[in-house]
DSSP file (Angstrom, degrees, kcal/mol; ACC not computed):
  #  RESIDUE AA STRUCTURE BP1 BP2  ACC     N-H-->O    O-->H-N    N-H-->O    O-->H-N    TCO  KAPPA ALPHA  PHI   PSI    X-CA   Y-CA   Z-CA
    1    1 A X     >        0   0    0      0, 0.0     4,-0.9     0, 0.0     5,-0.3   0.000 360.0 360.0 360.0 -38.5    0.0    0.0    0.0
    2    2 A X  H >>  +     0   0    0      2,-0.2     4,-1.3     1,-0.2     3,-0.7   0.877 360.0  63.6 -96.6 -23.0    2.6    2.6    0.8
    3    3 A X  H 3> S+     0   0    0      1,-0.2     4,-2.6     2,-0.1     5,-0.5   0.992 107.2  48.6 -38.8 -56.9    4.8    1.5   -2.2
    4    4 A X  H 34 S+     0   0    0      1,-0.2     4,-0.4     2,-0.2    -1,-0.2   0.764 107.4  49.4 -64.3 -16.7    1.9    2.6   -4.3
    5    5 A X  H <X S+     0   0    0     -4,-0.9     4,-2.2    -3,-0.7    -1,-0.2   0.673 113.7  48.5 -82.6 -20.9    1.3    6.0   -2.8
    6    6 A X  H  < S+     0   0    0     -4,-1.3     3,-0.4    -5,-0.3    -2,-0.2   0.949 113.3  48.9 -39.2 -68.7    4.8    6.7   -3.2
    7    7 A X  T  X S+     0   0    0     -4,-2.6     4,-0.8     1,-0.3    -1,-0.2   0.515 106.7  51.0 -68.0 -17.3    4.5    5.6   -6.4
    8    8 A X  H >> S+     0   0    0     -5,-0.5     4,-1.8    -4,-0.4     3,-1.8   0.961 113.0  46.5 -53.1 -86.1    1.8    7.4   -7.1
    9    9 A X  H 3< S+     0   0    0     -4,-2.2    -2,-0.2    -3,-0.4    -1,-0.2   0.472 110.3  52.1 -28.2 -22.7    3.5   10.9   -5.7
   10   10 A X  H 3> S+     0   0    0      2,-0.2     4,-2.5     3,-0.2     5,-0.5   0.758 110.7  48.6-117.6 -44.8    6.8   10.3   -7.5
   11   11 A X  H <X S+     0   0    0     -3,-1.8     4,-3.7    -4,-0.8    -2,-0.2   0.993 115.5  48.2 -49.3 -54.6    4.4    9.7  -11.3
   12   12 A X  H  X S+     0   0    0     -4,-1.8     4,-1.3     1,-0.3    -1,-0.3   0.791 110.5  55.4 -73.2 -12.9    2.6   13.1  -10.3
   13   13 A X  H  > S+     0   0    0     -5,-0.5     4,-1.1     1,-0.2    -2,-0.3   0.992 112.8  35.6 -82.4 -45.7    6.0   14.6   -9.7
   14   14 A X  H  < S+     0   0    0     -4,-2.5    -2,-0.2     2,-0.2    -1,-0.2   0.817 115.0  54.6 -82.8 -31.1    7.4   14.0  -12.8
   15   15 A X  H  < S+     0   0    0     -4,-3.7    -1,-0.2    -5,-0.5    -2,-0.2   0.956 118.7  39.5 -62.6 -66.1    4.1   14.6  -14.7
   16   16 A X  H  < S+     0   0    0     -4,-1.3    -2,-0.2    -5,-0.1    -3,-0.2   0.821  96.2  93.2 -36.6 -84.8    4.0   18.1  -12.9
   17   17 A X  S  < S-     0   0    0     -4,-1.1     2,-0.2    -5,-0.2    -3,-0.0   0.599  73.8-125.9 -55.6 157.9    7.8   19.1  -13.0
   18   18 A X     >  -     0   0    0      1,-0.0     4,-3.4   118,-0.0     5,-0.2  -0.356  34.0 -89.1 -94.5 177.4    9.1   21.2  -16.0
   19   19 A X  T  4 S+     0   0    0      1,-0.2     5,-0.2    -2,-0.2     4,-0.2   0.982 126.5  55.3 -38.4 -64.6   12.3   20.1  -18.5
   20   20 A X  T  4 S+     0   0    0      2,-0.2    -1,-0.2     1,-0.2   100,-0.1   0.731 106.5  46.5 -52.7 -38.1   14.7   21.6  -16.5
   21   21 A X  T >> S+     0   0    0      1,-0.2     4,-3.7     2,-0.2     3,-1.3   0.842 113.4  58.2 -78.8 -28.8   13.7   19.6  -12.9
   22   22 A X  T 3< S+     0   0    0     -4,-3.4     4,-0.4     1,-0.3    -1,-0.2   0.721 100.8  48.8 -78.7  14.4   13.6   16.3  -15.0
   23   23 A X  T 3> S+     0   0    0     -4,-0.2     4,-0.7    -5,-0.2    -1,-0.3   0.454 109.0  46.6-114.9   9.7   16.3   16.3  -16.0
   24   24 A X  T <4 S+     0   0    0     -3,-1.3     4,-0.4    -5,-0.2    -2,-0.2   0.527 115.5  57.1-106.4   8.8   18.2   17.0  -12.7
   25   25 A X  T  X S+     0   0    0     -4,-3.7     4,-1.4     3,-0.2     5,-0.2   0.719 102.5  47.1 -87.6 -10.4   15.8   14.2  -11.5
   26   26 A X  H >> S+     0   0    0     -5,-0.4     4,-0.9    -4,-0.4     3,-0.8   0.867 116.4  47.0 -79.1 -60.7   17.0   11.8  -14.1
   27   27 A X  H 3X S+     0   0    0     -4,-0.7     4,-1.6     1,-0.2     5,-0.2   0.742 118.5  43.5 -33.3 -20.8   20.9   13.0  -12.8
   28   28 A X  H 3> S+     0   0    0     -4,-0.4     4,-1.3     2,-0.2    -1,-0.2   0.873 116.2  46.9-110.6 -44.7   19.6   12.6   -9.0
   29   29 A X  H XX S+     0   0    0     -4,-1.4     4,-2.6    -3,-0.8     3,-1.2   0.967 113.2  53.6 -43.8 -84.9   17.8    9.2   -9.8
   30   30 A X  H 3X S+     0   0    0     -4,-0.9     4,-2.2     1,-0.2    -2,-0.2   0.628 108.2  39.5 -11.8 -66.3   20.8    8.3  -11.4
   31   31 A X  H 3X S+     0   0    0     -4,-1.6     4,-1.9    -5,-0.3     5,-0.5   0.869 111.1  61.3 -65.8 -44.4   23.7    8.8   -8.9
   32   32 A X  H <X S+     0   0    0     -4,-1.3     4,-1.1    -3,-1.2    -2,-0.2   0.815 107.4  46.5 -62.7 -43.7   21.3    7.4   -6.0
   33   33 A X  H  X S+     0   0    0     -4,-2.6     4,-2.3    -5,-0.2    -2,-0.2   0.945 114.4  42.9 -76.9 -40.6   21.1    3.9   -8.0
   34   34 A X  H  X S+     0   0    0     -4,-2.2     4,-2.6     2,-0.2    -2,-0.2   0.848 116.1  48.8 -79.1 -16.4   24.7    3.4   -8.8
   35   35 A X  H  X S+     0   0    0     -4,-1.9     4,-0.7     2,-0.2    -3,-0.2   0.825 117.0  45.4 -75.9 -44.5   25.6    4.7   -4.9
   36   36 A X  H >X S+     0   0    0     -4,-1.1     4,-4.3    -5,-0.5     3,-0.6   0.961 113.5  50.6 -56.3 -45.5   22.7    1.8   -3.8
   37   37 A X  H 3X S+     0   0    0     -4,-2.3     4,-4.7     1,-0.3     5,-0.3   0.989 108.8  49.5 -64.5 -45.3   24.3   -0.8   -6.4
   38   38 A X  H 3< S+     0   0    0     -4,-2.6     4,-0.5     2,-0.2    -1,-0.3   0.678 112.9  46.0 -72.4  -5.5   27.8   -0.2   -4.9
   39   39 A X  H <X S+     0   0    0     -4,-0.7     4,-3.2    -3,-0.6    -1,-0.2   0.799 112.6  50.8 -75.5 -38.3   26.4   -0.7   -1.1
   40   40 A X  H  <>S+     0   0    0     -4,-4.3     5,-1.6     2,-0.2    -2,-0.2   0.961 114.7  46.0 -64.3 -55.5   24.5   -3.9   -2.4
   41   41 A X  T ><5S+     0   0    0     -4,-4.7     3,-1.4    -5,-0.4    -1,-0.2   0.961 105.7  55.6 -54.3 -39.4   28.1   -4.9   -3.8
   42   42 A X  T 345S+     0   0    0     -4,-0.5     2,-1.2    -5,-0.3    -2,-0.2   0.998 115.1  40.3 -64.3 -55.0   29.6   -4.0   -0.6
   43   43 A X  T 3<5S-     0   0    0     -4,-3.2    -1,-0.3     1,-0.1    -2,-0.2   0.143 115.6-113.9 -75.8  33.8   27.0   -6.7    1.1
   44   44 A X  T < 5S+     0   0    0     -3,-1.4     2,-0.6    -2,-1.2     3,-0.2   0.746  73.9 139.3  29.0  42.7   27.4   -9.0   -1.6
   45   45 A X      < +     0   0    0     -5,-1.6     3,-0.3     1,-0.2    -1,-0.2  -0.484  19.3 165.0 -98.5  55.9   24.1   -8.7   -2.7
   46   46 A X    >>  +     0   0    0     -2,-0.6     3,-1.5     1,-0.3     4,-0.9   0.922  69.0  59.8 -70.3 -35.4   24.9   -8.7   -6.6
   47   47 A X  H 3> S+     0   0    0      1,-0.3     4,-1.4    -3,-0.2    -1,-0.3   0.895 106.4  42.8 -58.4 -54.3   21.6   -9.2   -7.6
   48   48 A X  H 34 S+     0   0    0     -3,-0.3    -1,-0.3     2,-0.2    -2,-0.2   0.261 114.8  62.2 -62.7  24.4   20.2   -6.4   -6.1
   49   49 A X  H X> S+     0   0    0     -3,-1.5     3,-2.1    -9,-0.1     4,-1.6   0.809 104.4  41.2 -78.7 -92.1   23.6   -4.6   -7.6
   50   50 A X  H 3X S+     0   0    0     -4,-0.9     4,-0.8     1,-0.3    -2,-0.2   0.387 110.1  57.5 -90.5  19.1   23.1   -5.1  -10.9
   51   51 A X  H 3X S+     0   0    0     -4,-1.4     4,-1.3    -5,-0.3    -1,-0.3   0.650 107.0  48.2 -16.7 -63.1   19.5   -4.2  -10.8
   52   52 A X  H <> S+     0   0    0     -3,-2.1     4,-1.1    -5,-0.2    -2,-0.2   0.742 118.4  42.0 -76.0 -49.5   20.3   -0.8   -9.2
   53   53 A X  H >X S+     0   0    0     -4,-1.6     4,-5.3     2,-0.2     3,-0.6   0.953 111.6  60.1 -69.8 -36.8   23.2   -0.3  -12.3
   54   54 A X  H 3X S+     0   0    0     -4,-0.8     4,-5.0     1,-0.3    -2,-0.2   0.879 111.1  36.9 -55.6 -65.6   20.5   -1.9  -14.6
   55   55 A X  H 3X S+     0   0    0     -4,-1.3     4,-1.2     2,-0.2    -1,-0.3   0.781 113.6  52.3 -52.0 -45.4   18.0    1.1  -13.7
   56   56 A X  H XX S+     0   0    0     -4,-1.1     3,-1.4    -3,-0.6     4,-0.9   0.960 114.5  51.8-100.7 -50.9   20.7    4.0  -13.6
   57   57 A X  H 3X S+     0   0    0     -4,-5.3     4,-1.5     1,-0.2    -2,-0.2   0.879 106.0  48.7   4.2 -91.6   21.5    2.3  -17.3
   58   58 A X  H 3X S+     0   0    0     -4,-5.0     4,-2.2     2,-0.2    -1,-0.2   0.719 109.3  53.0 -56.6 -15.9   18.2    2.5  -18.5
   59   59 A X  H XX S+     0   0    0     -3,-1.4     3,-1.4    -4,-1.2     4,-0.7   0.922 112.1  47.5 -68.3 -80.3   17.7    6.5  -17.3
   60   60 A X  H 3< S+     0   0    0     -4,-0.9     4,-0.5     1,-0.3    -2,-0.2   0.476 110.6  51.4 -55.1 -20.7   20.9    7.3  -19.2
   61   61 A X  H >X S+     0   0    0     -4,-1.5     4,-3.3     2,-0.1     3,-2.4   0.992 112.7  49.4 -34.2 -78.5   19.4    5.2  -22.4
   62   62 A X  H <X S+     0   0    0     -4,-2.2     4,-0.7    -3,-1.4    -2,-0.2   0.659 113.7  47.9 -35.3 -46.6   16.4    7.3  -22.0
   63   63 A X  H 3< S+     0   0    0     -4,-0.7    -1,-0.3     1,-0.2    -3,-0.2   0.657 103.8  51.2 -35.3 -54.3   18.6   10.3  -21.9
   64   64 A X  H X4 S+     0   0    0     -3,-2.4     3,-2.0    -4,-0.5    -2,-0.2   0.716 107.2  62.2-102.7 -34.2   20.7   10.0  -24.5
   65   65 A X  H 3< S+     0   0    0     -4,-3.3    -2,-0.2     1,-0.2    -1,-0.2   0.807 101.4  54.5 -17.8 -55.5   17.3    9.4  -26.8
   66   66 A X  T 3< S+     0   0    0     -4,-0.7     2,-0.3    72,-0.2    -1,-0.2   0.327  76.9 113.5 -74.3 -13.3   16.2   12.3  -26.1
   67   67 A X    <   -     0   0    0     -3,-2.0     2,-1.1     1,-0.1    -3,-0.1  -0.355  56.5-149.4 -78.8 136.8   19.2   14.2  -27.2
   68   68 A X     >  -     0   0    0     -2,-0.3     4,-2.5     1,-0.1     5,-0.3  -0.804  11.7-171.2 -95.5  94.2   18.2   16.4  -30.3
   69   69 A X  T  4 S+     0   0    0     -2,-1.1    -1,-0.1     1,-0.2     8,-0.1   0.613  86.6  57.8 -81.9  -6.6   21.6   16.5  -32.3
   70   70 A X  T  4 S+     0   0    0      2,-0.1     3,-0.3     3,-0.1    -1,-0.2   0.900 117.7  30.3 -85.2 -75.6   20.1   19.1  -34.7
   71   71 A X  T  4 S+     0   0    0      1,-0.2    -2,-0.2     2,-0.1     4,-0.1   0.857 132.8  36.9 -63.3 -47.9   19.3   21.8  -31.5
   72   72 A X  S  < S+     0   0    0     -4,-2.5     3,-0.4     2,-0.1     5,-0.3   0.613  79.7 161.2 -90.1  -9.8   22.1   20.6  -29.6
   73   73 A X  S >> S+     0   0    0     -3,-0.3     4,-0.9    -5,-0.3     3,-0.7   0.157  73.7  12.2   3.3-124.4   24.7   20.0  -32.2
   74   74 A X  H >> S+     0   0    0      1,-0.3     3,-1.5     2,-0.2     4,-1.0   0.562 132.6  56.4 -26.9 -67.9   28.3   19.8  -30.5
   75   75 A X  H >> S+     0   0    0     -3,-0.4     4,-2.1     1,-0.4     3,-1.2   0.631 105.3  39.9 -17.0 -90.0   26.7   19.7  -27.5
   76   76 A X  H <4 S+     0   0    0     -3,-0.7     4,-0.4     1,-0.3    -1,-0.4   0.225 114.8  58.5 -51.0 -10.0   24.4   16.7  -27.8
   77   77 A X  H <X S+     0   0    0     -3,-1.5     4,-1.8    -4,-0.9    -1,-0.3   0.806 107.4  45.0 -74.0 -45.6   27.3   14.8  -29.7
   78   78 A X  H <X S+     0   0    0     -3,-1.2     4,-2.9    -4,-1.0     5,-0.4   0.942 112.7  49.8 -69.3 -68.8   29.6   15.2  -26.9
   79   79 A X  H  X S+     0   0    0     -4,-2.1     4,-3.0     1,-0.2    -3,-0.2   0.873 110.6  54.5 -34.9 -43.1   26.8   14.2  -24.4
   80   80 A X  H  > S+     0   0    0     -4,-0.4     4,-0.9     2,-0.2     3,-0.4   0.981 110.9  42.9 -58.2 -70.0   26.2   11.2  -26.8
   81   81 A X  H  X S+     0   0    0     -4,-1.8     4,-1.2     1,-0.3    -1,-0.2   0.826 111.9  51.3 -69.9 -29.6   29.7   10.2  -26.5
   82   82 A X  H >X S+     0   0    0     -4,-2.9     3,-1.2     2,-0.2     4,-1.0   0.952 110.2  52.4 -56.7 -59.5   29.8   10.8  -22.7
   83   83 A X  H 3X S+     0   0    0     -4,-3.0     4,-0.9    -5,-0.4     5,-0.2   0.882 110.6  54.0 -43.9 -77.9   26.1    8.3  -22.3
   84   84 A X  H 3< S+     0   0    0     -4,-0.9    -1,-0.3     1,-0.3    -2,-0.2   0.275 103.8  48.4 -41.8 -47.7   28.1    6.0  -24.1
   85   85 A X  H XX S+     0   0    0     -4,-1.2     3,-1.5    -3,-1.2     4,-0.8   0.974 116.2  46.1 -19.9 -99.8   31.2    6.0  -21.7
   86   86 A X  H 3X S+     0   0    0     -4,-1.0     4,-4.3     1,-0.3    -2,-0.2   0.444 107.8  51.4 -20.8 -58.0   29.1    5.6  -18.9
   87   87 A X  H 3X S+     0   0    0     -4,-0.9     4,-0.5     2,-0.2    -1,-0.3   0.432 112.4  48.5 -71.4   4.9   26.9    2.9  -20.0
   88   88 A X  H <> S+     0   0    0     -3,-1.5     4,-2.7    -5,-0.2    -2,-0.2   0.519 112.6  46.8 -97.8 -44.4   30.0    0.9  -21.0
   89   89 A X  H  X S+     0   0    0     -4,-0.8     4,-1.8     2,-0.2    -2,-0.2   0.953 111.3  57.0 -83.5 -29.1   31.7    1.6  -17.4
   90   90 A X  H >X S+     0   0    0     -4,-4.3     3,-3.9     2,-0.2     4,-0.7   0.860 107.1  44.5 -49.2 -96.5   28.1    0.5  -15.7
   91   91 A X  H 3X S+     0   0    0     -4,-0.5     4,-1.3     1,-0.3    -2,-0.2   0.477 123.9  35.9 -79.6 -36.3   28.0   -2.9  -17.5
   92   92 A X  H 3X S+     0   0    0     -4,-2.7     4,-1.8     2,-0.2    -1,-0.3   0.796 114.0  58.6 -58.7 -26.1   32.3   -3.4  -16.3
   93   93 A X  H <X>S+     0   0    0     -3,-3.9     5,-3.0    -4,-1.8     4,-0.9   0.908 117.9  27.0 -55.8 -55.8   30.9   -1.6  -13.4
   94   94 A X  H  <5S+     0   0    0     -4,-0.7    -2,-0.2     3,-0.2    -3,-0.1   0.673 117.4  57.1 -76.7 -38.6   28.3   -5.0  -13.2
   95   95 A X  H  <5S+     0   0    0     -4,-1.3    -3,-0.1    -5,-0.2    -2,-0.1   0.989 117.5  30.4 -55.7 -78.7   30.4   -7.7  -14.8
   96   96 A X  H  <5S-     0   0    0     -4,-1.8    -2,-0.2     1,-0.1     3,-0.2   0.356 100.4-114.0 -74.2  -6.0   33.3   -7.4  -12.4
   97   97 A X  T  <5 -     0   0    0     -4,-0.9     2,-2.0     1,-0.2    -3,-0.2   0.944  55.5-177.5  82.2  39.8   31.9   -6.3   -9.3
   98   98 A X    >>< +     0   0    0     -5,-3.0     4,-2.6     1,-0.2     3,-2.3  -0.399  18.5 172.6 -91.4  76.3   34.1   -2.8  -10.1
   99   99 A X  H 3> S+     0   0    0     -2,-2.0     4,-1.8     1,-0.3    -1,-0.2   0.753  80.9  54.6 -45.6  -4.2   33.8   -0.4   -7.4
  100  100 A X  H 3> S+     0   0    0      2,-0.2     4,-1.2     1,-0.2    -1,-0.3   0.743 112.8  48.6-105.8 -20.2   36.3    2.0   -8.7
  101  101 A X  H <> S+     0   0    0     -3,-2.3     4,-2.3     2,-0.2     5,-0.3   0.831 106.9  52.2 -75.3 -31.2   34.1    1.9  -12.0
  102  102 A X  H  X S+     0   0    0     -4,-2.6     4,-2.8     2,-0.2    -2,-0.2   0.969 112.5  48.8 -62.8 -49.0   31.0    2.4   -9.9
  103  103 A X  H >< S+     0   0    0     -4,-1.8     3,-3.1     1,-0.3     4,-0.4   0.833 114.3  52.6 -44.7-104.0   33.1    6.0   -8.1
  104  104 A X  H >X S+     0   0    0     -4,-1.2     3,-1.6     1,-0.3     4,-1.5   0.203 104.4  42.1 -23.4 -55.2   33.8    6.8  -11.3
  105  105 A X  H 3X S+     0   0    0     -4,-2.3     4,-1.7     1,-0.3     5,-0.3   0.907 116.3  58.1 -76.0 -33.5   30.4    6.8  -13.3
  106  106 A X  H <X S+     0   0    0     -3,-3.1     4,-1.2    -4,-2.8    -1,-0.3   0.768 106.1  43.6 -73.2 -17.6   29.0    8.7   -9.9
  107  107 A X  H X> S+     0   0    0     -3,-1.6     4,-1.9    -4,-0.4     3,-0.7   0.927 115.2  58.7 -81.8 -62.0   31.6   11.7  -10.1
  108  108 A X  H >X S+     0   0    0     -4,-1.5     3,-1.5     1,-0.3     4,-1.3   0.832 119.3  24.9 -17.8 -85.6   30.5   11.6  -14.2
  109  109 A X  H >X S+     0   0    0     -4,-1.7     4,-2.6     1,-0.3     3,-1.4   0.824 117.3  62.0 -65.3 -27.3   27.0   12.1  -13.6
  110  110 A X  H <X S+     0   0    0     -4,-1.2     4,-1.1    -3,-0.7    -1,-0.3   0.946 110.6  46.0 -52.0 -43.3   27.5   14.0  -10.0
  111  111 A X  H << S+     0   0    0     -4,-1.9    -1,-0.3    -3,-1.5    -2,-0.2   0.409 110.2  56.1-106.5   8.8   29.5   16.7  -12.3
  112  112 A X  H <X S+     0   0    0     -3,-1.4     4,-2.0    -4,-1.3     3,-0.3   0.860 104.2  51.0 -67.0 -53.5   26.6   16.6  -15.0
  113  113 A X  H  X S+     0   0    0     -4,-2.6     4,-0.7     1,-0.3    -2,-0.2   0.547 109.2  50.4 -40.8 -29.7   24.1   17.6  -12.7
  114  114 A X  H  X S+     0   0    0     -4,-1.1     4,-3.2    -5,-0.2    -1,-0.3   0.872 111.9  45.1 -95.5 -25.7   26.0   20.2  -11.6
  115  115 A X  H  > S+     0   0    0     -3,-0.3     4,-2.5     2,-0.3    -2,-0.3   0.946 111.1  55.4 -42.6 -76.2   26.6   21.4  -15.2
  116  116 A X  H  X S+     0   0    0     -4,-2.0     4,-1.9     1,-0.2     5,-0.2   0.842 115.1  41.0 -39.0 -55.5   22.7   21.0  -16.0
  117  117 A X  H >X S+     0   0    0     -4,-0.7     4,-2.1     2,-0.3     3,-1.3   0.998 106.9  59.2 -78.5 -63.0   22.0   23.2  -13.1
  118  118 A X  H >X S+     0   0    0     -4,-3.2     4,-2.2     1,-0.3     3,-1.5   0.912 114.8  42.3 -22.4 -64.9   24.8   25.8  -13.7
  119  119 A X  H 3X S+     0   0    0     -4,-2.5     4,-1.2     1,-0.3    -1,-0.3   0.566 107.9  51.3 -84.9  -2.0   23.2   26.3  -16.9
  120  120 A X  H << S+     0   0    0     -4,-1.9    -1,-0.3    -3,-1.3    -2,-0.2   0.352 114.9  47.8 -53.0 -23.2   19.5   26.4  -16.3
  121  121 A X  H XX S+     0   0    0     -4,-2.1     4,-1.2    -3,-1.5     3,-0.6   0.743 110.2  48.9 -97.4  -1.6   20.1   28.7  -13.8
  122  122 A X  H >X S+     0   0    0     -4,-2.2     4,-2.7    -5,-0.3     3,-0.9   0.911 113.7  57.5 -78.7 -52.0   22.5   31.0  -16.2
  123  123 A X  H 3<>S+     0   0    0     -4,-1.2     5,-1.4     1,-0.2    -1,-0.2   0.467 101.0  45.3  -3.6 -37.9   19.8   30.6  -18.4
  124  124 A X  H <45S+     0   0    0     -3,-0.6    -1,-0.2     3,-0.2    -2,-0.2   0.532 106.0  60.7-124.1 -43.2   17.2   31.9  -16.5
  125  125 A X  H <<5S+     0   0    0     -4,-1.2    -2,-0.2    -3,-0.9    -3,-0.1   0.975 113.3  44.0 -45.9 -67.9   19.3   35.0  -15.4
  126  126 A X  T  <5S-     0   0    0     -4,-2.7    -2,-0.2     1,-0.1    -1,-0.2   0.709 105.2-134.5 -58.7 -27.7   19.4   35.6  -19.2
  127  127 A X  T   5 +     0   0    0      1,-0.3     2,-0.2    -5,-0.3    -3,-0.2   0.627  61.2 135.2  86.4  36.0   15.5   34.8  -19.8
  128  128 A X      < -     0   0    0     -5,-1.4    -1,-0.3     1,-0.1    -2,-0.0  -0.748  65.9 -92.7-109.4 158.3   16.6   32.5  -23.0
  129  129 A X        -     0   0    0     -2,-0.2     2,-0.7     1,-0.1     3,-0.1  -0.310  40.4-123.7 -74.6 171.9   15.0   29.2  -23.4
  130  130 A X    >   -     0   0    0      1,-0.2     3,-9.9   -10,-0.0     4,-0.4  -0.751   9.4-130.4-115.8 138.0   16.8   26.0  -21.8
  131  131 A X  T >> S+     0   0    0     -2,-0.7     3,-3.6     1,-0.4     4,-0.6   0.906 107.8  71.6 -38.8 -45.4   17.8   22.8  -23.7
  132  132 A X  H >> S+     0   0    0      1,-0.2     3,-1.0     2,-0.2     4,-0.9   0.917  90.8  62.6 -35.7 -23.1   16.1   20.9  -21.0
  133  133 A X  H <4 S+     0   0    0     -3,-9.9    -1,-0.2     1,-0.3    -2,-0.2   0.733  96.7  52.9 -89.0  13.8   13.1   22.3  -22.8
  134  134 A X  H <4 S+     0   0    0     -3,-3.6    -1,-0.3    -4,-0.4    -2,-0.2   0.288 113.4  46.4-117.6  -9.2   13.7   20.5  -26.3
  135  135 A X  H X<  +     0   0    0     -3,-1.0     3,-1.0    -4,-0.6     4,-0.5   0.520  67.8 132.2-124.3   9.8   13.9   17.4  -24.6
  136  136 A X  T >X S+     0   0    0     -4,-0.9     3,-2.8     1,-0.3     4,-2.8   0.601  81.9  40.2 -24.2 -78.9   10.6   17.5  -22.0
  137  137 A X  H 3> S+     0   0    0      1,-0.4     4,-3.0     2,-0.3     5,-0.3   0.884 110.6  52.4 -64.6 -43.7    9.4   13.7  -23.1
  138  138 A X  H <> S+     0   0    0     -3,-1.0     4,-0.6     1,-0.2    -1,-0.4   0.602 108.5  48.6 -73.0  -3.5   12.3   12.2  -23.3
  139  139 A X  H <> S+     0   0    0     -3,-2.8     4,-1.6    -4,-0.5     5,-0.5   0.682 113.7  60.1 -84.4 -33.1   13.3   13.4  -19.5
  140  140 A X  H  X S+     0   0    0     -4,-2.8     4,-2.2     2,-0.2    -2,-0.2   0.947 106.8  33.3 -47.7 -59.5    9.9   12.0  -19.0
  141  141 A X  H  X S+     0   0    0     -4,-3.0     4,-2.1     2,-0.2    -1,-0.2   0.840 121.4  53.4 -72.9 -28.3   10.2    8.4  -20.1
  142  142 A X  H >X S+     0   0    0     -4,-0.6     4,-1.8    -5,-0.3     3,-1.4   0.999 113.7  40.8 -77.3 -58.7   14.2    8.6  -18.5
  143  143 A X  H >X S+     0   0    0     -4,-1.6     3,-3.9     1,-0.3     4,-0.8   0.973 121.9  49.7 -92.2 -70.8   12.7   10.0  -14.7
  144  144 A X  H 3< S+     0   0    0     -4,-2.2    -1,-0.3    -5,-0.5    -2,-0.2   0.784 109.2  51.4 -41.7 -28.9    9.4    6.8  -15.6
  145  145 A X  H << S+     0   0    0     -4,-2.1    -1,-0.3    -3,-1.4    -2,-0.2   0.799  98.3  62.9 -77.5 -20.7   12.2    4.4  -16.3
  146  146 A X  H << S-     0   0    0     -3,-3.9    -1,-0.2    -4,-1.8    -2,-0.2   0.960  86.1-163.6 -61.4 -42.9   13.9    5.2  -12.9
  147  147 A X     <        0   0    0     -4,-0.8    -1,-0.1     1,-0.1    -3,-0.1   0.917 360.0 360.0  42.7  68.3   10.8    3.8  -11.4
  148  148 A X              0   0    0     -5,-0.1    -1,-0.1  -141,-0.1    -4,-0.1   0.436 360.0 360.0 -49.4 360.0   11.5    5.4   -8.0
């Protein structure tokens, strides 16, 4: 019963939220599942381990979907190549049981998030629109895939 009200709360936040919060909710999702998987690794609890990488995975799928290489050019190429990284050091992260892979991808996305934020709020200063706002569904299905 309280799984479902959560889950409830968590739907209507992301249905509610604008561009700009989903996508520092996929980053916040994100880092919070590979920081769960590497405690479940610490207790040798690999299933729920790769589970937890499995999920922060699929956001960054979601993510990188979404990216509009036309609107974003460099930008959204570079991002691309970055997802790409990441989901490659999650799945060594998973294989091997790599903590030092798990650290890594979690300073990656920690120092996206802060990057995302920098610029949605320089953004905002300026009154110009924000990329978050060119990718609104696809932070939508990435923040539904976390399935907080």
């Amino acid at each position: 019963m309280y799984r479902n009200g959560f889950q409830n709360y968590n739907r209507a936040r992301v249905d509610t939220a604008d561009p700009k919060r989903l996508v520092i909710l996929c980053y916040e999702e994100m880092i919070s599942q590979i920081k769960m998987a590497r405690q479940r690794c610490d207790k040798k609890d690999y299933e729920r381990k790769s589970k937890a990488l499995l999920k922060g995975r699929d956001i960054i799928c979601e993510l990188q979907c979404a990216l509009d290489f036309e609107k974003g050019g460099v930008i959204s190429t570079n991002l691309d190549s970055l997802y790409n990284y990441v989901k490659t050091r999650i799945i060594q992260a998973d294989l091997g049981k790599n903590l030092a892979a798990m650290d890594e991808v979690a300073g990656i996305l920690t120092e996206l998030k802060s990057a995302w934020e920098e610029a949605f709020r320089s953004l905002e200063e300026h009154g110009a629109p924000t990329p978050g706002d060119s990718m609104y569904e696809g932070e939508k299905r990435a923040v539904g895939a976390a399935a907080f």
